[in-house]
C-alpha positions in Angstrom: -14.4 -18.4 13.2 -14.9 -14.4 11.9 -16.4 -14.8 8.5 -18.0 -12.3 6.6 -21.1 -14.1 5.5 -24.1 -12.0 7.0 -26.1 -9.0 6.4 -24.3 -7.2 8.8 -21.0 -8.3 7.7 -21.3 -6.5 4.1 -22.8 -3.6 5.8 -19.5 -3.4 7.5 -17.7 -3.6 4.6 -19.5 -0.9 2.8 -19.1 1.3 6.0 -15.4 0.6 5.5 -16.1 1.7 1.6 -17.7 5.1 2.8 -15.3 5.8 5.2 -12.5 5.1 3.5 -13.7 7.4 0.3 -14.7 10.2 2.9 -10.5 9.9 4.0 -9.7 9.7 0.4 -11.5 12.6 -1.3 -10.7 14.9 1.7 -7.3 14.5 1.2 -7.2 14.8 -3.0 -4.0 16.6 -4.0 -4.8 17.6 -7.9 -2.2 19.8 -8.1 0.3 16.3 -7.5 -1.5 13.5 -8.4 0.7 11.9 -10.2 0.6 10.9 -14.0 -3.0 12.0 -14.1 -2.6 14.7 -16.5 -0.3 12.4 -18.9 -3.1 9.9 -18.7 -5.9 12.8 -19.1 -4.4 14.3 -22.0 -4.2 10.6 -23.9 -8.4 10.4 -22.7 -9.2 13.7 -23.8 -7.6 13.0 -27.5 -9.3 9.4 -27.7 -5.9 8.3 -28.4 -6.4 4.7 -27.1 -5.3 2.5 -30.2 -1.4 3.8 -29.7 -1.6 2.2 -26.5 -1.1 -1.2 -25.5 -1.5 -0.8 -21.5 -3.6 0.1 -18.8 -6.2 0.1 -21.6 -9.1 -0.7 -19.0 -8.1 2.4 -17.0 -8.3 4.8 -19.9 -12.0 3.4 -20.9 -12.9 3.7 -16.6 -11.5 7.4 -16.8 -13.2 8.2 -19.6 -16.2 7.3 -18.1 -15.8 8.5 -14.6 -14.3 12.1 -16.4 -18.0 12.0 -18.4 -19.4 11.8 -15.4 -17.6 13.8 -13.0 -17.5 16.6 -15.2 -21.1 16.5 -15.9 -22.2 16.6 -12.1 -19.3 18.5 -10.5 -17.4 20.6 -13.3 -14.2 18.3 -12.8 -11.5 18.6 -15.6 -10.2 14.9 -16.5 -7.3 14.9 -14.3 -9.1 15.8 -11.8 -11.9 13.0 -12.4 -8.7 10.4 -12.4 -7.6 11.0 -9.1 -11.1 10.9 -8.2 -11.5 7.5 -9.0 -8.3 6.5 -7.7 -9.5 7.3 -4.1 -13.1 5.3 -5.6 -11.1 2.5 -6.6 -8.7 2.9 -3.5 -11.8 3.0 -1.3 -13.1 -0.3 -3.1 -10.1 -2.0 -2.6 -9.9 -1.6 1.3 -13.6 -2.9 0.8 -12.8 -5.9 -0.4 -9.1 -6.5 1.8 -10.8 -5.8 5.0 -13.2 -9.4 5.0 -10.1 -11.1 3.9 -7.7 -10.3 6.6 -10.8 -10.5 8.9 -10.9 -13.9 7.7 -7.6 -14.8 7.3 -6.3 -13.1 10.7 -9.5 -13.5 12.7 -8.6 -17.4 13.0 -5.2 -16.4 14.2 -6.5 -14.5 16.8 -4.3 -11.4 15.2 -7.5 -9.2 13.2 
């Protein structure tokens, strides 16, 4: 059975990380990327309280738009879809060892 369970197993999954970011962030499109200026303007005004969702995204962004725009000169909207290709990136992370897993006994990964 493929299971990810070893060293080299999680060193494939963070390959998969890496690459998948490297895809990502070289094909960032600020200029359409979505709601990321409606959600940058409710970040940059601290106007969480008149929210009731995607409350964990607007503390994340705030963060990774501290951040971004310290080291890099990124304006908020920018840092969001920044962290949706980080996020993206981690997702495919995690996926990969589970269809490995699930599929690998199928003889289908």
């Amino acid at each position: 059975m493929n299971q990810f369970r070893t060293q080299s197993d999680a060193s494939i999954c963070f390959v998969v990380f890496v690459v998948a970011l490297v895809v990502y962030c070289a094909s960032l499109e600020f200029a359409v990327s979505g709601d990321s200026l409606y959600y940058a303007n409710i970040i940059d005004t601290l106007r969480f309280d008149q929210f009731s969702l995607h409350q964990a995204y607007y503390v994340a962004g705030l963060v990774f738009a501290k951040v971004l725009t310290a080291l890099f000169g990124f304006t908020t909207d920018q840092s969001l879809t920044a962290m949706n290709a980080f996020f993206g990136a981690g997702m495919l992370a995690v996926a990969f060892p589970l269809l490995v897993q699930h599929l690998g006994s199928k003889g289908m990964a």
